[in-house]
Every structure is written in structure tokens, then in C-alpha cells.
C-alpha positions as CSV (number, residue, x, y, z in Angstrom):
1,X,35.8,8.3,-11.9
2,X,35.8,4.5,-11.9
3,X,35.0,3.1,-15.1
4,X,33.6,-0.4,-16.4
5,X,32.8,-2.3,-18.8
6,X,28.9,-2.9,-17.6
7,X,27.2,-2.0,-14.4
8,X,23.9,-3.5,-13.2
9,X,21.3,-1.3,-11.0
10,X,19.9,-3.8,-8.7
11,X,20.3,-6.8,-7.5
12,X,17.3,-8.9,-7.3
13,X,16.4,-11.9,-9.4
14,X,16.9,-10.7,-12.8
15,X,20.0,-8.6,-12.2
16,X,21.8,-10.9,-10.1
17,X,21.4,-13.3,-12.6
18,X,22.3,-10.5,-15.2
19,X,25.5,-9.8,-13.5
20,X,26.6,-13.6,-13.8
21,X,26.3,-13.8,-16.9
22,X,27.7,-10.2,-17.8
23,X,30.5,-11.4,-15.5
24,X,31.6,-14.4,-17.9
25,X,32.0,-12.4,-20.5
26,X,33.8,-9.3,-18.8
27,X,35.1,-10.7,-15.2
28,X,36.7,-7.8,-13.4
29,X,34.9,-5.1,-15.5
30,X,31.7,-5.5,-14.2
31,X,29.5,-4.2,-11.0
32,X,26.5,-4.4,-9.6
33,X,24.9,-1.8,-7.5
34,X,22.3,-2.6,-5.0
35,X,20.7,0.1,-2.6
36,X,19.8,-1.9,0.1
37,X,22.2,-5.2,1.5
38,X,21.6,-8.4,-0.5
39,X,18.9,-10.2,-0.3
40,X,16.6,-7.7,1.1
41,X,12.7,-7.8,1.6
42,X,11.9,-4.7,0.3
43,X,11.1,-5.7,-3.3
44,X,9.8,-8.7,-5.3
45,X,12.9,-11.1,-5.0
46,X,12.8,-12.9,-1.4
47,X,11.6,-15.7,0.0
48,X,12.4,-19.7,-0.6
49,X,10.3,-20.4,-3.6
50,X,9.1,-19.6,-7.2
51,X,7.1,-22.0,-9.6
52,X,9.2,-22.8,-12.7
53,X,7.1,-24.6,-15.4
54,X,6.7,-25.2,-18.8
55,X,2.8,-25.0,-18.3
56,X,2.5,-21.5,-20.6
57,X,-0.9,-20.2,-22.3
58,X,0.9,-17.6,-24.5
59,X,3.7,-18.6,-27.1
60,X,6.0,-15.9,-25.9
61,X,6.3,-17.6,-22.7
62,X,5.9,-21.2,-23.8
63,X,9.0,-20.1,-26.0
64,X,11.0,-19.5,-23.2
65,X,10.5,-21.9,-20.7
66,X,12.3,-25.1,-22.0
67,X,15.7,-22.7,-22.5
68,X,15.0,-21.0,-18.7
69,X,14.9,-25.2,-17.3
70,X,18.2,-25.3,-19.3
71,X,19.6,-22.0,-18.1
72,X,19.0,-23.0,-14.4
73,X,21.1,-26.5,-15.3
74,X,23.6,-24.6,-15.8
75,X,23.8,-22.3,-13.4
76,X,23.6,-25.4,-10.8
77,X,26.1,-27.3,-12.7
78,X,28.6,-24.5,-12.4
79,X,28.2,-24.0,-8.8
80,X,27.1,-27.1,-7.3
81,X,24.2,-25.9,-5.6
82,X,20.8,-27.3,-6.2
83,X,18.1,-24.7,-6.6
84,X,15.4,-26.5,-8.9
85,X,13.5,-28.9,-7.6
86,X,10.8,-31.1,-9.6
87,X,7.5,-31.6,-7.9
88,X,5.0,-31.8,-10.6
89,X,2.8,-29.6,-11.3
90,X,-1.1,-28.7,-11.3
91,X,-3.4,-26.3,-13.1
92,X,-6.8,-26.2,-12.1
93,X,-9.0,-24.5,-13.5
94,X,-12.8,-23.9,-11.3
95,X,-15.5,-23.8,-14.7
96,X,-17.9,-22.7,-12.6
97,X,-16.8,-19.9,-10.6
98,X,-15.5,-18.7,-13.6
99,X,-18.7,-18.9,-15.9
100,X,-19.4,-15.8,-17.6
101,X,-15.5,-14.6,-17.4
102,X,-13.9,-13.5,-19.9
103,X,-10.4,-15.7,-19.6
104,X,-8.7,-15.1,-22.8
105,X,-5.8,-18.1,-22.9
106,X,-5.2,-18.5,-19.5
107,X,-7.5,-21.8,-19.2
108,X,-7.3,-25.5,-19.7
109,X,-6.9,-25.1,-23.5
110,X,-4.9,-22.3,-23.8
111,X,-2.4,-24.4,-21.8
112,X,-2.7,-27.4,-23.5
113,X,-2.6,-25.8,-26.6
114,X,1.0,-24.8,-26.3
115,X,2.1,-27.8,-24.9
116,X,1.2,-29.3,-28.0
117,X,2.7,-26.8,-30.1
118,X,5.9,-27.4,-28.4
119,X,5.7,-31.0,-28.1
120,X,5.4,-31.2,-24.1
121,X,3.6,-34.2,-22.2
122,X,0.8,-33.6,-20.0
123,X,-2.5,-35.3,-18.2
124,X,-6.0,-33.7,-17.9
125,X,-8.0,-34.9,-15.1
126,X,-11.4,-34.5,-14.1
127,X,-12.1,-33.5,-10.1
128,X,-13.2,-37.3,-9.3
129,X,-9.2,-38.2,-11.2
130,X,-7.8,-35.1,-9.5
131,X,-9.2,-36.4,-6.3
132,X,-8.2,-39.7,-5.9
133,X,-4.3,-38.8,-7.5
134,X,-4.1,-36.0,-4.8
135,X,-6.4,-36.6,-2.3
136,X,-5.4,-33.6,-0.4
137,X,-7.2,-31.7,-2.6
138,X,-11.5,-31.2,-2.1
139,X,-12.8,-30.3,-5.7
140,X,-16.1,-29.3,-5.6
141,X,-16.6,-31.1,-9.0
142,X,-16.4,-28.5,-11.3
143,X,-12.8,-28.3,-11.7
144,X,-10.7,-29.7,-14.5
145,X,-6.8,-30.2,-14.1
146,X,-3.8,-30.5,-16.0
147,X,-0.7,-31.9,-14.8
148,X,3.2,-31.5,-15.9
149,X,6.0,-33.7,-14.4
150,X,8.5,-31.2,-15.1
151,X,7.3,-28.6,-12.9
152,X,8.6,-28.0,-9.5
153,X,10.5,-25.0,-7.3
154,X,13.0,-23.1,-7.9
155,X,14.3,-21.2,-4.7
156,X,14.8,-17.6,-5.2
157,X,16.6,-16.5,-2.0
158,X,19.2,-19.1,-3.0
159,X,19.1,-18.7,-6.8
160,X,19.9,-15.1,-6.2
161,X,22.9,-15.7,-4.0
162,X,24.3,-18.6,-5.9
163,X,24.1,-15.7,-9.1
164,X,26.4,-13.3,-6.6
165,X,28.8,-15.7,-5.7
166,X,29.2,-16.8,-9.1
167,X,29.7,-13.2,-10.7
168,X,32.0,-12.6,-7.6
169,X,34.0,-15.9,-8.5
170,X,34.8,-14.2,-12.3
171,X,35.5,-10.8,-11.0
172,X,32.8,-8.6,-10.9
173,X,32.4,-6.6,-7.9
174,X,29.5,-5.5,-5.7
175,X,28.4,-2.4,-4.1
176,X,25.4,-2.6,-1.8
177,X,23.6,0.0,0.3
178,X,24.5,2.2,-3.0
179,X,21.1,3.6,-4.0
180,X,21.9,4.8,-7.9
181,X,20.3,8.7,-8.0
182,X,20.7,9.0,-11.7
183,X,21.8,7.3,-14.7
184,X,22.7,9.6,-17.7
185,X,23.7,8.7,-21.6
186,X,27.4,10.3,-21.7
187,X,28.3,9.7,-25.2
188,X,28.3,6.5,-26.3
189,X,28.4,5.3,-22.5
190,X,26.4,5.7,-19.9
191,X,27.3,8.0,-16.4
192,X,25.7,6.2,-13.2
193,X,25.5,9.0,-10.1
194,X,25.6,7.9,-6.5
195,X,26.0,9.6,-3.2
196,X,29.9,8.8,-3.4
197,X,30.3,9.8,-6.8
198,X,29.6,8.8,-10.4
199,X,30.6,5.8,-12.3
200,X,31.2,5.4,-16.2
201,X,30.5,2.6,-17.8
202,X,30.0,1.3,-21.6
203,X,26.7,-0.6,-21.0
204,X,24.4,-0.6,-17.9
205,X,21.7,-2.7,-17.6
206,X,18.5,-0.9,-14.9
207,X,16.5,-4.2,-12.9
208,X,15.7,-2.0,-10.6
209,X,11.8,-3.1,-10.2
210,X,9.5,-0.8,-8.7
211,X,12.1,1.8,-8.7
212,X,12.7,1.3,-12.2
213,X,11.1,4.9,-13.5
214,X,13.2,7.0,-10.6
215,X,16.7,5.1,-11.7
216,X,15.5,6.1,-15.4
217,X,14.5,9.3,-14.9
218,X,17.8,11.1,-16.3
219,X,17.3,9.0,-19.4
220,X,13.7,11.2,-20.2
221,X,12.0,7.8,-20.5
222,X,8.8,7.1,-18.1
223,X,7.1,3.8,-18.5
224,X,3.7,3.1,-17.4
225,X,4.2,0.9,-14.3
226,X,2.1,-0.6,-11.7
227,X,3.4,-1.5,-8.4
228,X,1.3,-3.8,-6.6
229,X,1.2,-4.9,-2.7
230,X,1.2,-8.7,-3.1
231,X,1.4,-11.3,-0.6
232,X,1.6,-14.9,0.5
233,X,0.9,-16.9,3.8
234,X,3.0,-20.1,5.4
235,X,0.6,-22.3,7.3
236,X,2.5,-24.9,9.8
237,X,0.4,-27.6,8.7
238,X,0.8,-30.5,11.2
239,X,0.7,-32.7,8.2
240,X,4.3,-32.7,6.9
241,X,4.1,-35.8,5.0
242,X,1.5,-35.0,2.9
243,X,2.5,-32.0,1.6
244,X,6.1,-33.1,1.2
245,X,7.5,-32.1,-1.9
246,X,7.8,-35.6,-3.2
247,X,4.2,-36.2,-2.8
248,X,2.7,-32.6,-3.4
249,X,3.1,-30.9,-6.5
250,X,2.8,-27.2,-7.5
251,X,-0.7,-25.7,-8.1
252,X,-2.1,-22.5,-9.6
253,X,-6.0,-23.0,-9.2
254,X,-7.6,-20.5,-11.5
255,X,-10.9,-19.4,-10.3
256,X,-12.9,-16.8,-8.9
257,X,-9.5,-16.0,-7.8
258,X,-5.8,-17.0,-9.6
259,X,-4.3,-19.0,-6.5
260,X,-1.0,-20.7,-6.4
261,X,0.3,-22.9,-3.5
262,X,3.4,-24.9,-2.8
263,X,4.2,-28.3,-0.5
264,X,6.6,-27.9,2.5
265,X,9.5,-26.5,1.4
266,X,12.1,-23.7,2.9
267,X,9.9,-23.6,6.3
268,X,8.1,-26.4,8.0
269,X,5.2,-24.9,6.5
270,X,3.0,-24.8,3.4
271,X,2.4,-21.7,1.3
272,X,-0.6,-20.0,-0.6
273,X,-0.5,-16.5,-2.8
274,X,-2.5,-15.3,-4.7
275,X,-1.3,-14.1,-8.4
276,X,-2.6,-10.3,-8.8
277,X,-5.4,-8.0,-6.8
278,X,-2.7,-6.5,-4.8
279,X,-3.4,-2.9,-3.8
280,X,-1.9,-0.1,-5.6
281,X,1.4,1.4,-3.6
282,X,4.8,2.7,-4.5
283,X,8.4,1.4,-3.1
284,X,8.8,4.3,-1.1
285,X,4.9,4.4,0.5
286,X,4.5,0.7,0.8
287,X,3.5,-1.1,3.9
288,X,4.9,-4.4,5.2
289,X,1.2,-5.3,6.9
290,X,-0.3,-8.1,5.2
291,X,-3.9,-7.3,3.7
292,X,-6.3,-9.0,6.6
293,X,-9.1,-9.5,3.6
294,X,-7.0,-11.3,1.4
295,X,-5.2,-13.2,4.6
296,X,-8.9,-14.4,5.3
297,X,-9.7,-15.2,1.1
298,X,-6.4,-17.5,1.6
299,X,-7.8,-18.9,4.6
300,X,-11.3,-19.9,3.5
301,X,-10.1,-21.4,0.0
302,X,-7.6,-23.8,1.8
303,X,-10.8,-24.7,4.8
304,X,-12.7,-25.4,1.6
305,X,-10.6,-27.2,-1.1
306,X,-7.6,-28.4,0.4
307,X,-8.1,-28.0,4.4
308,X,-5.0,-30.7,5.6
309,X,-3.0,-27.7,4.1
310,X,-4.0,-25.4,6.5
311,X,-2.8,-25.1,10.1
312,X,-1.6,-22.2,12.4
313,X,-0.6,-19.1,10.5
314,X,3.3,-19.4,10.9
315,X,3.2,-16.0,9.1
316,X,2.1,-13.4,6.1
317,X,4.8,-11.5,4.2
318,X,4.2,-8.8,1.7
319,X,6.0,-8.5,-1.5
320,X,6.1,-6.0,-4.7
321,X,4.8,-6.7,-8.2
322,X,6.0,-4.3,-11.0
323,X,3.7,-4.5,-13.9
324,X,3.1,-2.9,-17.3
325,X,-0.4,-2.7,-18.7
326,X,-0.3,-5.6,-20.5
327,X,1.4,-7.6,-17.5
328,X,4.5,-8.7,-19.9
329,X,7.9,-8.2,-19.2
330,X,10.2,-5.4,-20.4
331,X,13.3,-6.7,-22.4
332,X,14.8,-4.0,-24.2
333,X,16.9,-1.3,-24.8
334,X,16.1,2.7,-24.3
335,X,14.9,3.9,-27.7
336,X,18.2,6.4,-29.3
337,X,20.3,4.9,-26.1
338,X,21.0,0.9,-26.8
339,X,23.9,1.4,-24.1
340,X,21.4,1.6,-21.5
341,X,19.0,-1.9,-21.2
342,X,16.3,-2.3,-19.2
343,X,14.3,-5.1,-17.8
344,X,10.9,-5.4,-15.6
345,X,9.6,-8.6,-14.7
346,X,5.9,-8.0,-14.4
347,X,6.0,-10.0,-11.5
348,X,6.4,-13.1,-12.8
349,X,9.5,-13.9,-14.2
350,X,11.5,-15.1,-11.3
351,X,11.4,-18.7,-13.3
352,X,13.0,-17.4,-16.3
353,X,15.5,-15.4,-14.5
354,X,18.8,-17.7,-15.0
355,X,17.8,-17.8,-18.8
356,X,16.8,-13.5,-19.1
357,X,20.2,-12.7,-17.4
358,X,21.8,-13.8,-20.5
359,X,19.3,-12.5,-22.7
360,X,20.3,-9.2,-20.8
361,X,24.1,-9.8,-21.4
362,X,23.1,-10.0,-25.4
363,X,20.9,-6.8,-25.1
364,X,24.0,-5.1,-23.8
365,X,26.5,-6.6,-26.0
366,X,24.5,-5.2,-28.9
367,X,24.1,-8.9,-30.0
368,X,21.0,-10.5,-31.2
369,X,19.6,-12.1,-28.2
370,X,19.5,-15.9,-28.1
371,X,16.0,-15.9,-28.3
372,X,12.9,-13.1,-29.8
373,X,12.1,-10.7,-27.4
374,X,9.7,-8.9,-29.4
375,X,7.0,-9.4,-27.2
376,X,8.7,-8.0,-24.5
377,X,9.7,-4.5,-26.7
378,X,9.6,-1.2,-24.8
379,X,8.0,0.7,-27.7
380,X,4.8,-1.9,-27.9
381,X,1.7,-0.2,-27.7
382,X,1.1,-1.2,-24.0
383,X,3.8,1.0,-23.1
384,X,3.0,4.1,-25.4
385,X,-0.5,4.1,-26.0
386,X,-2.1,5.8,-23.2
387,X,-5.8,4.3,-23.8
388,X,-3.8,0.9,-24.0
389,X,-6.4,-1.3,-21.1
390,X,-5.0,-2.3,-17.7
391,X,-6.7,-4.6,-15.2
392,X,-4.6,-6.8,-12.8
393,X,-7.2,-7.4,-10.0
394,X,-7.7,-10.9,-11.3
């Protein structure tokens, strides 16, 4: 049997970046496993962009974000390979279509409010402001807007190869189209079982997504996981110049539904998604047909609010969103096995990923992590109380 220091089960955003930073520490003793080949578009981790922003409404996020801008430095100072890039950023918020909704933090002030906890700089505008700064944009004149210079892109299809090539550069090897069948505590390490044999290793650390419970299945643990058919359209908007990234920023525009949209960037093309309200699927019975309905919602927000945006379809592209009930991510270790760590993203943590990879590397070093991941526990109430609410059709 081949035996090493860590392995990593799967190979997306958070456990390529996982395996970089495992591999400074072990070189040559670690691996990472993928099922499919790298960079596939079966799970949550394709495509050219990701927001990354320090606009957070919770403190466990707003935490995190000025170390993840610092993590992503780093990475891109080690290889020489840009992957974030400032834009600015909007959050609009639509008061009236939300009226009567119960928001919780995710609005104008929940978002401001942590900025000023943690000493950020921002603008609110008003729609007449946020229509002469950005006239692409048609407010209705209900909307209010918050903007952050520091937000921007951060391209994920890159970001994860850069993480490879990096972890490859100190060592650590990679197996792909190895799907991982079991993982087992063997002793004090763990035994990973694949069609051409089983590997041993001290630590392993399971970003396996949406296949997360079958890879953890050996272990007795089931978490209570939601995979979700998401997806975003690319519209080849004949006006390029306008939704350059210099002159374009970012935008999440919270209303009757949670939009987000990006500037022309990867394809000569804008994008729109929409955060949540996916329909319920598994990785083995998902489809790769974009929803029409929610391919005509994308259409009729950009004819209404930002219609220069809009253009020929170039095309639609599902993804997969793992979430638990409460929609925040798993850090952790397996309760009675801290040689085993596990990580789920809940969908949104693709802009934190350089920084969690080595907040995965502490987990499995048995070290203190560099920052509280106690919000992100695997034995919080969302994940053991079976009453615990769950509602992601926002």
C-alpha cells in the first residue's frame, strides 16, 4: 500500500487550494485524488469568475475576507499569475420588492454594519446617485446601493489550476479519474479505497462537494446536505466598452430575487446568476439543461434594470451548490476521528478558497487554525438538530 503524509479527495476550489498549502508543508508526501480530470464541469468549481469581496453581513464572514484578499496575494505572488482582479463592487438592495420580507442581515445595514466594525470604506447611494455613477444600470427608484472599491473577480478555472501547479511544483502528486469508494479511520490514520487499491495516509482532508456524504460514508457520519441545480447565463452584449471591467463593477442586486452579475470578463460576454432557488438534485441524477424559467427571470431583470447588458444568449451553464441548512460552510474535523477533516463550501466560498486551504492544512496538522472556525463547526445545531429550519429558495 502507498502511504502519505495527507491525501486530499477532490480537487475543486477548496481542495486544490488545500493541497497547496498541505504541499508546503509536506512536498512529496502529499496527494490529491480527483475522480473526474481536472477542471471538470461536473461540480461547483468551473467557469472564469467568482466575486471576492469584503462586503459581508455576518461577522464570521466579514472576519475572513480581509485574510482570503491576503491569501490570494500570495498565492499570485508565488506563481506569477494574476487571478484577482479589482472592479469595485455594488450591492443593491430593491426596498420595495422586498417589503414585507423577512431579510435578517443580508441588507443595506447589515452590510454596512460590519464594514464599520472592521473599519472598511464604503459609499451608499441612492438610485438617482446609483444612476448617474453607472448609468448602465435602470433603478426603478427604490433601490439603495452600497459600493466597495476593493471588490472585483477572482477567476476560478485559473485559481484552481494555478493551486495544482503549485502543489505539483513542491511535490505532491495527483491522481485524477480516481473516484475514492471509501475512506476508513485505520488507527490513528486514515485508509482511502479506490478501484486500484487502498492508500494510507496520516491525515486526509474530504472537499469532495456534493459527493461529500458517499466519500464519508465509511466514517458513520451523514451530514444534512442540499445539492442544488444552479446556473448562470453569458450574454454577448454588443456593448463591450461599457461593461468592461474597468468601467463595470460587481453587483449582487438583492430583491425579489438575490442576483449577481459580472462585466466582460473570460468571454466576450457578460454574466448574470442568480444566488440560490436552484432545484433539488444529486451529483449522480443531475442534469446539464439550464432551467428555461429561471433563463427567462435572468432575461427579464437585465430588459428591465440594466438592458445594454443583455444581448444574444452566448450560452447557459448549470453548476452544483452543496449546502447545509443554515447555508454556512463546514470546517472541521469528524467528531472521535481529527485525522479525517472535512470541508463544504455551501456554495459560496470560492472567494475565500486561497485563505480555507490553509485553514484546512491547520485542521489536519492538529494545529489551531489561523483564524475561529467556530461558526463553521460540524457538531452546530444546523447539522444535528433535525427540526433545525432550511430554506434556500431565496
Amino acid at each position: 500500500m502507498s502511504t502519505y503524509h495527507a491525501i486530499v479527495v477532490g480537487l475543486g476550489g477548496l481542495g486544490s487550494a488545500a493541497l497547496h498549502r498541505l504541499s508546503l508543508e509536506h512536498g512529496p508526501g502529499v496527494l490529491g485524488v480527483e475522480q473526474f480530470e481536472l477542471g471538470h464541469h461536473r461540480g461547483a468549481s468551473q467557469d472564469h469568475s467568482r466575486i471576492i469581496r469584503l462586503a459581508q453581513h455576518q461577522e464570521h464572514y466579514a472576519a475572513l475576507a480581509a485574510p482570503a484578499y491576503k491569501a490570494w496575494a500570495e498565492v499570485e505572488a508565488e506563481s506569477g499569475q494574476q487571478l484577482v482582479t479589482r472592479t469595485g463592487g455594488l450591492v443593491i438592495e430593491d426596498r420595495i420588492a422586498r417589503a414585507g420580507t423577512a431579510t435578517g442581515t443580508r441588507n443595506i445595514e447589515g452590510y454596512t454594519a460590519m464594514f464599520d466594525r472592521f473599519g472598511v470604506g464604503y459609499e451608499l447611494l441612492d438610485a438617482d446617485e446609483l444612476a448617474h455613477r453607472w448609468p448602465q444600470f435602470r433603478p426603478a427608484g427604490g433601490e439603495q446601493a452600497l459600493y466597495q472599491s476593493e471588490s472585483g473577480i477572482v477567476d476560478a478555472a485559473r485559481a484552481n489550476a494555478v493551486h495544482v501547479a503549485l502543489a505539483r511544483a513542491h511535490g505532491a502528486a495527483v491522481r485524477t479519474h480516481t473516484p475514492v469508494r471509501a475512506i476508513r479511520p485505520d488507527g490513528d490514520g486514515v485508509a482511502v479505497v479506490t478501484d486500484d487499491g487502498t492508500l494510507l495516509a496520516d491525515r486526509v482532508v474530504v472537499t469532495s462537494d456534493a459527493w461529500t456524504n458517499q466519500v464519508l460514508a465509511g466514517t458513520g457520519v451523514t451530514l444534512p446536505l442540499t445539492v442544488l441545480q444552479e446556473q448562470v447565463t453569458y450574454y454577448a452584449t454588443p456593448h463591450l466598452a461599457e461593461f468592461a471591467t474597468s468601467r463595470f463593477p460587481v453587483f449582487m442586486w438583492h430583491g425579489r430575487h438575490n442576483f449577481y452579475g459580472f462585466g466582460v470578463h473570460g468571454e466576450m460576454a457578460t454574466k448574470l446568476g442568480q444566488h440560490m432557488g436552484g432545484h433539488e438534485t444529486t451529483a449522480d441524477d443531475r442534469t446539464f439543461e439550464p432551467d428555461p424559467v429561471r433563463r427567462d427571470r435572468y432575461a427579464r431583470f437585465v430588459e428591465r434594470h440594466i438592458p445594454r447588458f443583455g444581448g444574444p444568449e452566448l450560452y447557459s451553464k448549470t453548476c452544483l451548490y452543496t449546502v447545509p441548512p443554515d447555508q454556512d460552510f463546514v470546517l472541521d474535523t469528524v467528531p472521535g476521528h481529527p485525522q479525517i477533516v472535512v470541508a463544504v463550501g455551501a456554495g459560496h466560498a470560492f472567494k475565500f478558497a486561497a485563505l480555507i486551504g490553509g485553514l484546512l492544512a491547520d485542521l489536519a496538522a492538529g494545529r489551531a487554525p489561523a483564524h475561529p472556525l467556530d461558526a463553521f463547526s460540524i457538531t452546530r445545531p444546523a447539522l444535528t438538530d433535525p427540526a433545525f429550519p432550511r430554506s434556500f429558495h431565496t
